[in-house]
N, C-alpha and C positions, 0 to 999 in steps of 0.2 A: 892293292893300294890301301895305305889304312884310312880308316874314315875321318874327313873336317871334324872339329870338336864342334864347330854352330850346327854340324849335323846332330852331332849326338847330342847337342842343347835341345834340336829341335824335339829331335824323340821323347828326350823327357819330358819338354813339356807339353806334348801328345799323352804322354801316359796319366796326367792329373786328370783325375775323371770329373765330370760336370759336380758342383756344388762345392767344390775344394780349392785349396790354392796350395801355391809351395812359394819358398820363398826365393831369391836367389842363388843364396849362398845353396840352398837344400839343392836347387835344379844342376849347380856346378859340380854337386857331389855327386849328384846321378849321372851325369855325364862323362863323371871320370876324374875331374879337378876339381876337389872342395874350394881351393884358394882363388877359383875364379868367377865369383861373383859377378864383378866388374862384365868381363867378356859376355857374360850371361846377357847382362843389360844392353850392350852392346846387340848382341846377336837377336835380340827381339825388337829393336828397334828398326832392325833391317827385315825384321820376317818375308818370307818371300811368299809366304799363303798365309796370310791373316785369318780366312776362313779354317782351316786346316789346324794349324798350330794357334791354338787359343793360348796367347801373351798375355791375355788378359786376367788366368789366374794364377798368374806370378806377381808377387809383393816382395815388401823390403821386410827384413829382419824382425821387426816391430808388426808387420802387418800392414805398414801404410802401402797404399796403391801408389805409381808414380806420377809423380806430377807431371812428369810430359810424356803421358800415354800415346805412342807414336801414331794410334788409329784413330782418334777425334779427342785427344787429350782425356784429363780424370775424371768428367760423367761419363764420357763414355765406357771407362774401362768400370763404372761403378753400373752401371747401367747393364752390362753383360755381366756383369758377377751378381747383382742383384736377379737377375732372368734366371737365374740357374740358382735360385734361394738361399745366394748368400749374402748373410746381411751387411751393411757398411755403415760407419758410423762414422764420419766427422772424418773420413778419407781414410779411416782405417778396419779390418777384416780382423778378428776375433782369433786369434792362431790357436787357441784353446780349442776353441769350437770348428773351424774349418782347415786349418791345417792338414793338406794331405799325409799318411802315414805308412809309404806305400815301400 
């Protein structure tokens, strides 16, 4: 049976290693569909192991964090990206500097 694509979201956003982010549109292309952003956003809002699949270092295009961080809103998703030493600025992640490249 072929596999869900929130599956294969999830995988990818398992593979961001701690201190990095990716961004949506990046996580849809590792999954298989560049053009699915959107569904991205989607599929971590429903995460089904929030411990497990860190959602919380995927950002928008730009780098900002999302304003309705499905697991205690945007300190918290600033809060766990800050714990893993990545810095945040005014609700936005530096993609120069922390963008995964994987």
């Amino acid at each position: 049976m072929a596999e869900r694509f929130y599956d294969r979201i999830y995988k990818a956003v398992i593979s961001i290693p701690k201190g990095r982010v990716a961004t949506y549109g990046q996580v849809a292309a590792m999954a298989g569909n560049g053009n699915a952003a959107r569904a991205v956003g989607n599929a971590l809002h429903v995460n089904p192991a929030p411990g497990e699949i860190p959602c919380h270092r995927v950002v928008n295009a730009r780098g900002r964090l999302a304003p309705d961080f499905a697991f205690g809103g945007i300190d918290a998703q600033k809060n766990l990206l800050e714990a893993e030493g990545v810095e945040v600025t005014d609700g936005f992640v530096d993609l120069k500097k922390y963008q995964f490249r994987g």
